[in-house]
C-alpha positions as CSV (number, residue, x, y, z in Angstrom):
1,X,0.0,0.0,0.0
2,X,1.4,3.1,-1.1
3,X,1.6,6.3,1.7
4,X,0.7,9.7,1.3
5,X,3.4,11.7,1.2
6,X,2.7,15.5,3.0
7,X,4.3,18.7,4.9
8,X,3.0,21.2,7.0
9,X,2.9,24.5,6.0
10,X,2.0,27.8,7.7
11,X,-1.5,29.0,7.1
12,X,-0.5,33.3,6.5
13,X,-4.1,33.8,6.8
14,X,-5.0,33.0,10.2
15,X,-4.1,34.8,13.7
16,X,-2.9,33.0,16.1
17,X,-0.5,31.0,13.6
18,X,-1.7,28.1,12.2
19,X,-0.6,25.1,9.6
20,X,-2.5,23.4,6.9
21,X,-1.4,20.2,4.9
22,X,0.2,20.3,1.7
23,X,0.6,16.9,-0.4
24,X,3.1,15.6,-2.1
25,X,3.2,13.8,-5.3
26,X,5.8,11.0,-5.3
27,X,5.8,9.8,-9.2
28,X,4.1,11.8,-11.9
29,X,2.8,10.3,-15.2
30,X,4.2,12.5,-18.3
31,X,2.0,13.1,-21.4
32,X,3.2,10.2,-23.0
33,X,2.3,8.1,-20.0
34,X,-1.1,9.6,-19.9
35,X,-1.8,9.1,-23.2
36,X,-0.5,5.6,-23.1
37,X,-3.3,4.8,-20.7
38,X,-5.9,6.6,-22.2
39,X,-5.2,4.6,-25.2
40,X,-5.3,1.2,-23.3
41,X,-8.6,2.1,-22.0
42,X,-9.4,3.5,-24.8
43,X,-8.8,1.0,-28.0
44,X,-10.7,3.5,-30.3
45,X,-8.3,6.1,-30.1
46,X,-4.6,5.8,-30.8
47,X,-1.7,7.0,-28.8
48,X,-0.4,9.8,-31.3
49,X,-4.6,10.8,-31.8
50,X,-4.2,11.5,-28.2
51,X,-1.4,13.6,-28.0
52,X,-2.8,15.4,-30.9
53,X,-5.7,16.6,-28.9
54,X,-4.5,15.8,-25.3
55,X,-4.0,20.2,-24.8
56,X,-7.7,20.8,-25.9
57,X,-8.7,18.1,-23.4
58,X,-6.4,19.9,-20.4
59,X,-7.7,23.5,-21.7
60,X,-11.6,22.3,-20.6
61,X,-11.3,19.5,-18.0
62,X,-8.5,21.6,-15.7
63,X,-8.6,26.1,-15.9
64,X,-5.2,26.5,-14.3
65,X,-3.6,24.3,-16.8
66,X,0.0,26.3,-18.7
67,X,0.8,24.8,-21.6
68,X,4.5,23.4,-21.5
């Protein structure tokens, strides 16, 4: 079973001080990776199909996504 990896971190907002709980990620997937499993889910779609359209799909599912 995998842990959660966290810190504490001071809450500025708050008087007296207080913390709040910041995760961690350990292992990231990479677009490749993503699209890898998308594909294997998916068998309609290829892996290249995905990465053609994989920005478009960030853009709406996720608003504070950057592109790279």
């Amino acid at each position: 079973m995998a842990t959660i990896q966290w810190r504490p971190e001071i809450n500025a907002l708050t008087v007296p001080q207080s913390y709040w709980i910041r995760f961690m990620p350990r292992n990231t997937a990479g677009r490749k990776d993503i699209a890898a499993d998308i594909a294997r889910t998916h068998p309609n779609f290829n892996e290249a199909d995905i990465l053609t359209t994989f920005p478009a799909n960030l853009h709406r599912n996720c608003p504070n996504y950057q592109e790279p």
